[in-house]
N, C-alpha and C positions, 0 to 999 in steps of 0.2 A: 617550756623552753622552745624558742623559736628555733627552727632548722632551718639552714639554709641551701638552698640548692644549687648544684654544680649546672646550669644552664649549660654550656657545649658538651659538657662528659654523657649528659640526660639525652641530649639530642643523637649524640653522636649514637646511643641507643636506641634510641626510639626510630633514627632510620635505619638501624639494623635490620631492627621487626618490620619493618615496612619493607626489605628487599626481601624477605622470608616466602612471602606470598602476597607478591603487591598487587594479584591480580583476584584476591580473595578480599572483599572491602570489608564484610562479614568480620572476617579475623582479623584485619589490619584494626580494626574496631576495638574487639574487645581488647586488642594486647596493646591498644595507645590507653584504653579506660583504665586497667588491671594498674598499669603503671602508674598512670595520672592520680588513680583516688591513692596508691601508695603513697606518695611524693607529699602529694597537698593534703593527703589526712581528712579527707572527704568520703562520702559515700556514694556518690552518682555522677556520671560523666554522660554527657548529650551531645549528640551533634543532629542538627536538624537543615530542610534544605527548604530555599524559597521553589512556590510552583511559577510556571511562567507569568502570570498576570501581578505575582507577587501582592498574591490575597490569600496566601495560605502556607503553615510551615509544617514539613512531613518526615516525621523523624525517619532518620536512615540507620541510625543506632541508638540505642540509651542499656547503660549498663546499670544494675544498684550491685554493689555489695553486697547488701543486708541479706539479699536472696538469689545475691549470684546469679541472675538474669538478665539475658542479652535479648531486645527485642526491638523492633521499629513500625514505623506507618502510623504511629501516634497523629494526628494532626490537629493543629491549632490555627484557628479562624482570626483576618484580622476585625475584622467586624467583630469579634469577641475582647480584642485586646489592641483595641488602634492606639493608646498607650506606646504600651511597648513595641509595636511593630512601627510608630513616629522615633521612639528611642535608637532603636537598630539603625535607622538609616546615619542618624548625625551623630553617635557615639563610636569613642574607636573600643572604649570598654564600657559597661555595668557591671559596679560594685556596688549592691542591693545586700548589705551586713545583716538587717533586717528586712526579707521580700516581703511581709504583709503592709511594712508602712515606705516600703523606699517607692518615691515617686515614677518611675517605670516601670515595676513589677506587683504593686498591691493588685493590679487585675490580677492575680494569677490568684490572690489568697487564697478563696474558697475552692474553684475548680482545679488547680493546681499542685499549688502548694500543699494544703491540707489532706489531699487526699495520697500524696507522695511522700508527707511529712519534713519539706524541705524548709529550713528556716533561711540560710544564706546562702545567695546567688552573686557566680562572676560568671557573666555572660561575653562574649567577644563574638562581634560580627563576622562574616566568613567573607574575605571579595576574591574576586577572581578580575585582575587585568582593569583593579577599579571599580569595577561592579559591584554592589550587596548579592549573596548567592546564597546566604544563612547564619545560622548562629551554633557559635562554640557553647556548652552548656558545664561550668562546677560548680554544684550542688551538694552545701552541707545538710545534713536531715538532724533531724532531734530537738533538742530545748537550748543546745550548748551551742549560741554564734559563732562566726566564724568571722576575723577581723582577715582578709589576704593580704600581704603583707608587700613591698614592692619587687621582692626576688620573685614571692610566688607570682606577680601579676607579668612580672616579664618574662617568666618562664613559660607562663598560660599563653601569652601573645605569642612566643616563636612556635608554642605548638601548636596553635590555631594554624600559623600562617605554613607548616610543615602540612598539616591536613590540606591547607586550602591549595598548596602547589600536588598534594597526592590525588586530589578530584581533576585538580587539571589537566595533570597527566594522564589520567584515565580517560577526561575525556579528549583531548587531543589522543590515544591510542584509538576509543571509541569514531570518532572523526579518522581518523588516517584506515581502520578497517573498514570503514564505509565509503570512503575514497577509492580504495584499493577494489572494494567488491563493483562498484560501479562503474569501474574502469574498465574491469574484466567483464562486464555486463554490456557495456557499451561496444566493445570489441567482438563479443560474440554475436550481438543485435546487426553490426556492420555486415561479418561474414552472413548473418541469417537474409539480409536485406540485399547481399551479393547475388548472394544462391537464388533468393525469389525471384528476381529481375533476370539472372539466366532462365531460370526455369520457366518467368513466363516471355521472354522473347521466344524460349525454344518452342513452346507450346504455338506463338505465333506466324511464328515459323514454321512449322507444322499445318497448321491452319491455312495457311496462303496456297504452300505444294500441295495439300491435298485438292485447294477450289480449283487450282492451275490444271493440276492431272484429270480434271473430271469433265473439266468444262464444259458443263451444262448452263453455267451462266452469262453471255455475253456482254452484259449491261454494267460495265464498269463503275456507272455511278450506285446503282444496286449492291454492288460489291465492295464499295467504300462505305459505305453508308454500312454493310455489316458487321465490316470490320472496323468500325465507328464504336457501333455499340460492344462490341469484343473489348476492344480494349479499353472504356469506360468501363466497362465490367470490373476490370483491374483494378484500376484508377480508385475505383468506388471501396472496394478494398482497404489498398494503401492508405485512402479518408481516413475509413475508421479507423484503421488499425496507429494511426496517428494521433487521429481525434482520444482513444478511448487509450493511449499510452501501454496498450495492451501489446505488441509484437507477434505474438504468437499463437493468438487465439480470435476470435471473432465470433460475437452474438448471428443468429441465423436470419431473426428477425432484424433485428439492426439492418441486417445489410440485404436483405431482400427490397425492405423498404427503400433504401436509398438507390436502389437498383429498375422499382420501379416508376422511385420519382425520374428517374434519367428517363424510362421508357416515356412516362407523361409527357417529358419538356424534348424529347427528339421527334416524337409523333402526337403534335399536337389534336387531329385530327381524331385521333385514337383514346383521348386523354379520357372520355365518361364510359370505357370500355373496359374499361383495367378494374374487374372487382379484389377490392383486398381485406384479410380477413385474417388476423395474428392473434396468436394466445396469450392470454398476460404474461406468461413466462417465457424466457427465449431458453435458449440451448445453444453453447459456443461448441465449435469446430477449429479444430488447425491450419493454418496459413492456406497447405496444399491443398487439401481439400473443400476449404471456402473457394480457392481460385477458380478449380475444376468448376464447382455446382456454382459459380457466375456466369460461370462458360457454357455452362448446360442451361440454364435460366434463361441467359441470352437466345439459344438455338430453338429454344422450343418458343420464344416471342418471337422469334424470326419466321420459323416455319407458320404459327400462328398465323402471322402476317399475309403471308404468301399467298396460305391457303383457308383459312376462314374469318378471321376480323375484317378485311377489304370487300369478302363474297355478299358478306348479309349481314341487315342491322341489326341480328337480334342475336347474334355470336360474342358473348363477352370474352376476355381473358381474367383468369382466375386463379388469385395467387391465396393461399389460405396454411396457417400451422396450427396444428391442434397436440392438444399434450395429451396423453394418455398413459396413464401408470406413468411405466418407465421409456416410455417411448414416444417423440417428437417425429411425429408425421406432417408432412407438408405437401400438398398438393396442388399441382401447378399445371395449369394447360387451358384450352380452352370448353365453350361450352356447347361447340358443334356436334357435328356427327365425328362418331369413332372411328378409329382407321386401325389394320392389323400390323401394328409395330414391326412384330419378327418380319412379316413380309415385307414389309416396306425397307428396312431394312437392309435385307439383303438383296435391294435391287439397284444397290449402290446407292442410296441417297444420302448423299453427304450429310447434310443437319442430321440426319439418325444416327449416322453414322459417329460423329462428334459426340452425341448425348451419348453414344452406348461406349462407346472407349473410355471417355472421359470418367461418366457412373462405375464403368469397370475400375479403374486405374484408383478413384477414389473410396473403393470396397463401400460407396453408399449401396444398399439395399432399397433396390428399386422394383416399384410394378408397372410395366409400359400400361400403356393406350392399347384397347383393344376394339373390339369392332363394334360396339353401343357407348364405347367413352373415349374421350380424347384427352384424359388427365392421366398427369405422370405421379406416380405417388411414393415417396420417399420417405424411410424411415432408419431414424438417429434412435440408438439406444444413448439414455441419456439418465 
């Protein structure tokens, strides 16, 4: 005896279950299958989804009956079944009464069907907005066909298309929480990008009233020219930290290099002087403390400058990181005679004066230059 179904009273159910826990797809699942093989007197309910190249379909649910099992990530190849997956696109339904011999689904006989024991299949495409996005799956199993009858088929279609507006939804919620997360991402990257640009105007600022108070330099263009490379130092920075979509961090190496490509193309002179030397692995640091050790980097090629790459041909600058265990050392200076840091130091020389605040300020653990070496040696636990 055919039964007929009440399509709006069934619906009017079935989105009940769905306000239940609409953000559990898991459960929204079984409690549309439990229903559905009730109704239509079937034993298996599927729903399956296209991948983006729509070359492959991965199930996100399939219920049986028989064994009261709810499981997914099934997937079916279309290269296994170009069949059926040419059917899905230009059908609004398959009605496969017999799947070993109906012309859409006999691929499925052996690997399919037979091993699920499905004999008849009503399949109904999933679209979203027009789109194909997957397939509805009701699957009779046993020796006893299944004719569906046209109440069952338009009952199958509204609940396909109740599924297919519940994926929407989820993803348009999916979409508006990633909207929302990025917007608040973006707002905090502003205020981050605030605070950096005070932070290094003030440091530049800094930098100016300290050469001003000391005046030991008279040579204005000497002094542009340093505060050239200062605030390219920056600059070189901001690149990466753009370049690499990273905000908040920065490679060591990354940015040493682009720091002493700047030194090569401002002193061109100086360009076969600059030995460099980086470990296959880098090691990232934070905003603040990449800015500080550009700013240290800079002073110590400047002092460099000053006082041994110009003196003699045979004084290189020497930038080099080496990884060890847990610790990224980088050493950086020239390959002159040594000088005793602490004392030089405190005899007010500014450039020392800069690298040792700054190394303070940015808790690097540093070994000055002493009196048989002129390299400064740095080490990042990492």
């Amino acid at each position: 005896m055919e039964t007929k179904i009440n399509i709006l009273e069934e619906l009017d159910s079935l989105s009940q279950m769905h306000a239940l826990k609409r953000d559990d797809i898991d459960a929204i699942m079984q409690e549309f299958a439990k229903r559905l093989i009730a109704l239509l007197r079937i034993e298996r309910v599927s729903v399956w989804l296209f991948n983006e190249s729509k070359g492959a379909l991965t199930s996100i649910g399939e219920y049986d009956l028989r064994v009261r099992e709810f499981k997914k990530g099934t997937v079916l190849l279309q290269e296994d079944y170009p069949n059926y997956f040419a059917n899905l696109e230009y059908n609004k339904i398959i009605l496969a009464t017999d799947i070993h011999a109906h012309l859409a689904t006999f691929e499925f006989s052996e690997n399919y069907a037979k091993v699920n024991g499905i004999c008849t299949l009503m399949d109904i495409p999933l679209r979203m907005c027009g789109e194909l996005i997957g397939v509805m799956c009701f699957e009779k199993t046993g020796k006893q066909q299944k004719v569906f009858n046209e109440n069952e088929q338009a009952f199958a279609l509204c609940v396909s298309q109740v599924l297919a507006s519940t994926l929407e939804a989820r993803q348009r919620r999916a979409a508006q929480s990633k909207l929302e997360s990025a917007i608040k991402e973006k707002e905090l990257l502003i205020k981050e990008i605030n605070h950096r640009l005070k932070n290094n105007f003030s440091i530049l600022i800094s930098l100016v009233r300290l050469s001003k108070d000391s005046g030991k330099t008279k040579d204005f263009r000497v002094l542009l020219e340093e505060y050239e490379q200062r605030i390219f130092s920056m600059l070189k920075l901001h690149d990466l930290l753009n370049t690499t979509k990273n905000y908040t961090e920065v490679g060591i190496n990354a940015y040493l290099k682009e720091l002493c490509k700047e030194f090569r193309e401002a002193y061109k002179e100086l360009e076969n002087k600059i030995e460099l030397t980086f470990s296959e692995k880098d090691v990232v640091v934070g905003t603040k403390t990449a800015i500080n050790f550009g700013l240290i980097v800079t002073e110590i090629f400047l002092n460099a400058i000053k006082h041994s790459l110009t003196n003699s041909e045979e004084v290189k600058f020497i930038v080099s990181t080496e990884r060890i265990d847990n610790y990224f050392l980088i050493r950086i200076g020239d390959s002159g005679n040594g000088f005793d840091f602490d004392k030089l130091v405190n005899q007010s020389s500014l450039g020392l004066s800069i690298i040792k605040d700054l190394s303070e300020s940015s808790e690097l653990k540093v070994i000055y230059p002493n009196n048989t070496s002129s390299l400064y040696v740095f080490e990042i636990v990492s």
